[in-house]
Every structure is written in C-alpha cells, then in structure tokens.
C-alpha positions as CSV (number, residue, x, y, z in Angstrom):
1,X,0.0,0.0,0.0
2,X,3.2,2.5,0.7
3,X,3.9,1.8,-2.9
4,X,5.7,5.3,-4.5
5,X,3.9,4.6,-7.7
6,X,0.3,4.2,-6.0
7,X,0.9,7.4,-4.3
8,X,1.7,9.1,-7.4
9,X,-0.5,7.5,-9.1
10,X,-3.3,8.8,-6.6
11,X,-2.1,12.5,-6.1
12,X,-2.4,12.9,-9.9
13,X,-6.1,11.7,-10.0
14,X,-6.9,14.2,-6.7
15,X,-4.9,17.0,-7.7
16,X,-6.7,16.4,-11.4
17,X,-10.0,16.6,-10.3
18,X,-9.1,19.6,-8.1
19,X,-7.8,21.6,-11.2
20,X,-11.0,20.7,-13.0
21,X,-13.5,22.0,-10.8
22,X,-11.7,25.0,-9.9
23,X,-11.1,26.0,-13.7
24,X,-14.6,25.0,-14.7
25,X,-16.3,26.9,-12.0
26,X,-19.1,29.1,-12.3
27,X,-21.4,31.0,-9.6
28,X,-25.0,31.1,-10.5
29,X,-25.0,33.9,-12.2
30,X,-22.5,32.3,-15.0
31,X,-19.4,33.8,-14.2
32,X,-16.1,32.1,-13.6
33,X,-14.5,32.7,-9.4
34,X,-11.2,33.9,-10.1
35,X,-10.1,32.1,-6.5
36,X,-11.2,29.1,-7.9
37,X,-9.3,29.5,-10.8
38,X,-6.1,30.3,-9.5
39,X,-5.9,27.5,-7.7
40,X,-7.4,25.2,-10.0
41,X,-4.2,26.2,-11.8
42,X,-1.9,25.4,-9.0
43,X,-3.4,21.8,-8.4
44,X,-3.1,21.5,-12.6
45,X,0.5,22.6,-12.3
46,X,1.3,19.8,-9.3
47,X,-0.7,17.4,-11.2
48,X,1.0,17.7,-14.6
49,X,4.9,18.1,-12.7
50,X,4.3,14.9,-10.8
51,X,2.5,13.0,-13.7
52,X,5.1,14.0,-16.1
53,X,8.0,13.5,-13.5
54,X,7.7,10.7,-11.3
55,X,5.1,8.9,-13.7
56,X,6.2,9.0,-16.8
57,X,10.0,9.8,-16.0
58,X,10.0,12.5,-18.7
59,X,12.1,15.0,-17.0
C-alpha cells in the first residue's frame, strides 16, 4: 500500500480533479471565481509536474 507509484498515481487523479472543478467553475450567475481558478491552476501545475515527473519519467 506505501507503494511510490500508487501514491503518485493517486495524487495525480486528486490533484486532477481539483484543477477541473476550480477552472470549470461558475457561480450562478455564469461567471467564472477567479479564487477558484487560480488554484485550480496550481493543483493542474502539481498534477502535470508529478505526472510528467515521477510517472512517466519525462524530466
């Protein structure tokens, strides 16, 4: 279960799902939360280093 992989693995699917709520978010009235999308772009930042990193071994 401590397997590196698994973890990474899993932080890539949270962080993922993170980034796309906060950049698809919009408040009833239609507009997009500029909160939410700043750190929607941080989670998709830690989710595409770490996928691209330690999954695929790209850099």
């Amino acid at each position: 279960m401590s397997d590196p992989k698994f973890i990474d693995i899993v932080f890539v699917v949270v962080t993922g799902i993170i980034a796309y709520h906060g950049i698809t978010y919009r408040s009833k009235e239609g507009q997009p939360s500029g909160v939410h999308m700043f750190f929607g772009s941080i989670a998709l930042l830690y989710c595409l280093t770490v996928l691209g990193k330690d999954i695929l071994g790209l850099f």
